[in-house]
KEKE-932524 format. One line per field, with one value per residue (C-alpha): x, y, z. Coordinates in steps of 0.5 Angstrom, whole numbers, plus 500, padded with zeros to 3 digits. Layout:
% residues N
px (X;...)
py (Y;...)
pz (Z;...)
END
This chain:
% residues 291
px (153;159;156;151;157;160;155;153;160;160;154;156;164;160;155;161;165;160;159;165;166;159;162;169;165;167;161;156;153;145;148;151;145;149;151;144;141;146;143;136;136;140;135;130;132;134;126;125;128;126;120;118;111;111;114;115;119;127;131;134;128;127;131;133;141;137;132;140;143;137;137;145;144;138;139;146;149;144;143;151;148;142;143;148;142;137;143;142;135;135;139;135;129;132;133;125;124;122;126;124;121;117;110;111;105;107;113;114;121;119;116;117;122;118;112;116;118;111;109;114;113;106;107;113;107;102;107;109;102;100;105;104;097;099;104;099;094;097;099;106;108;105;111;116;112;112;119;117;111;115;116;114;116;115;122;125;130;123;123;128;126;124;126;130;125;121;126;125;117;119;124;121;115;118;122;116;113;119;117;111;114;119;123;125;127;127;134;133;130;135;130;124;128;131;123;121;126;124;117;118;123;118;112;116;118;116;113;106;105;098;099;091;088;094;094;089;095;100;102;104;106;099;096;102;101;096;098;103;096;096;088;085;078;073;071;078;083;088;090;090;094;098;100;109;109;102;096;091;090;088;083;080;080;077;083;084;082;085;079;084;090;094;099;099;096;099;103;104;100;098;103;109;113;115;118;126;129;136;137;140;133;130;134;130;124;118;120;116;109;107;110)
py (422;420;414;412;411;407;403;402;400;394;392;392;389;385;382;381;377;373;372;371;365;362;361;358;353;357;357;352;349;350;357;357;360;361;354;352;356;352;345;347;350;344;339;342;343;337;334;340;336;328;330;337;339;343;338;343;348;348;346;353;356;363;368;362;366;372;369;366;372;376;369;371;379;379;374;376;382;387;384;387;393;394;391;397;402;397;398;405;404;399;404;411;408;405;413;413;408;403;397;389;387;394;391;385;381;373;371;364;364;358;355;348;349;345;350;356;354;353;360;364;361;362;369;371;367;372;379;376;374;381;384;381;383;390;389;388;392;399;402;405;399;395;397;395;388;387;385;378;378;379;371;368;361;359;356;354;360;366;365;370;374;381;388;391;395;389;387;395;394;386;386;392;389;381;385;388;381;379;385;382;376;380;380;373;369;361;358;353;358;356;350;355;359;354;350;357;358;350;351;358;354;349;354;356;350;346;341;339;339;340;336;333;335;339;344;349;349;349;354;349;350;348;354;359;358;361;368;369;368;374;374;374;373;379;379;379;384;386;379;371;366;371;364;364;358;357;357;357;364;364;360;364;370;368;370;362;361;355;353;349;344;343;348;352;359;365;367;375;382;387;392;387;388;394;390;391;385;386;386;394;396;393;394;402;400;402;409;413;411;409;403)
pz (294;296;300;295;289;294;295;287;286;292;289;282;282;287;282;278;282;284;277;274;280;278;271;274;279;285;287;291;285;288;288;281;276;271;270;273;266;261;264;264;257;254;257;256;248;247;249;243;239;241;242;237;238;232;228;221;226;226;231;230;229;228;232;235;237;238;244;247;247;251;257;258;258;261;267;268;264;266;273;274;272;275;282;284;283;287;293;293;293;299;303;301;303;309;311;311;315;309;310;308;315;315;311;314;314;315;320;317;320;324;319;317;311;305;308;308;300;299;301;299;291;291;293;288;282;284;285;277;275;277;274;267;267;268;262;258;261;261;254;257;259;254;249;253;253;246;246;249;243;237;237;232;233;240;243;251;250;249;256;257;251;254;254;259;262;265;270;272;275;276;281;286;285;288;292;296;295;300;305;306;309;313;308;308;304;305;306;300;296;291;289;288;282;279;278;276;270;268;268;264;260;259;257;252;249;243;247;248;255;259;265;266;272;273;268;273;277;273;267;261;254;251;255;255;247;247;251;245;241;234;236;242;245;243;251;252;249;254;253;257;260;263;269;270;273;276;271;278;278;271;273;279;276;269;264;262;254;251;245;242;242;235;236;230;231;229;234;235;235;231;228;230;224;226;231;230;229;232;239;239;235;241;246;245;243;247;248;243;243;237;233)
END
């Protein structure tokens, strides 16, 4: 027991650290998320303002602050406190025999880097994309996924708007991701996670972008629009679109739906009013079965 405290507080005050550093600039800056999320945000806001899709929607639209705050807390607060758990977990199963190299099934240490980059992000989108269509296939986890579906008016930062629990099925599923390449991870990594956090950003965004042809690669506003739809397709009542940064997968198992583009449905989902609208209230959501 003894071991595994230690081992949770290294994690935890390290995390912390390296927090606190990114903040100073003590980091390298390919390295320095926090700051790296503050650019991207602020960029792609102002697009939303020079360029607003939904021209009616307030720079400062609803939940504006709300969504804010969940970036911050889910990208670094609960990353503090969560990652001593995952070090105990990564040791425990250690002690089994389960280590990041036991699944391996791609060696691509000697790879060119531009292919281990290509690599390592389509498999990280597809662990994500799976993911998301559990969230929205299974009721349990469903109730915590509707945190992120309470949005109303659609913004950059309901990026990051998601209940806590998420990140719980997220990062063990990524990390096995990442066993499946045995459990490496490209040194130019860092280029993969901040194109992942701008497309998200993106896709959230009050811009209207489908990118032609490259729409069924890529996942884009106009299409992410529509997952975060109040009605959904008869044929199709566990939802669509469920693309993070790809939209090809969508397309290859037949759970794209995009009827149209003006970019004025209704956003949300049945019983969403009982959605508490403070961050404590939701914070506890999904807990109960019933709304």
């Amino acid at each position: 027991m003894t071991e595994y405290v230690t081992i949770f507080k290294n994690s935890f005050l390290g995390t912390l650290d390296w927090t606190w550093k990114s903040i100073l600039f003590e980091v390298p800056w390919y390295n320095n998320f926090f700051w790296g999320l503050i650019v991207i945000s602020l960029v792609v806001w102002v697009l939303e303002i020079v360029f607003p899709w939904r021209k009616e929607q307030s720079v400062f639209r609803k939940d504006f602050w709300l969504d804010a705050f969940y970036m911050f807390f889910n990208f670094f607060v609960f990353a503090i406190i969560i990652n001593g758990i995952y070090s105990i977990l990564e040791v425990a199963f250690g002690h089994i025999g389960i280590t990041l190299k036991s699944l391996t099934l791609i060696k691509m240490s000697h790879w060119p880097q531009w292919l281990q980059l290509l690599v390592f992000f389509l498999v990280l989108d597809f662990v994500q994309w799976f993911t998301h269509v559990l969230l929205h296939r299974f009721e349990f986890l469903w109730r915590f996924h509707k945190v992120h579906h309470s949005v109303k008016e659609m913004g950059f930062a309901a990026h990051l708007r998601y209940h806590w629990m998420e990140n719980i099925l997220y990062k063990p599923l990524k990390v096995f991701g990442v066993m499946l390449l045995g459990g490496f991870e490209p040194e130019q990594a860092f280029i993969v996670h901040f194109v992942a956090i701008t497309i998200g950003h993106l896709n959230h965004a009050n811009i209207k972008l489908s990118y032609g042809p490259l729409k069924y690669v890529f996942n884009n506003p106009v299409m992410h629009l529509y997952h975060h739809a109040y009605e959904l397709p008869e044929n199709k009542p566990y939802g669509i679109n469920f693309g993070i940064s790809l939209s090809i997968w969508d397309y290859i198992f037949k759970t794209n739906h995009v009827p149209e583009d003006s970019g004025t449905i209704v956003l949300g989902y049945p019983s969403d009013q009982n959605m508490p609208k403070n961050f404590l209230g939701q914070l506890f959501y999904g807990f109960r079965k019933k709304d």
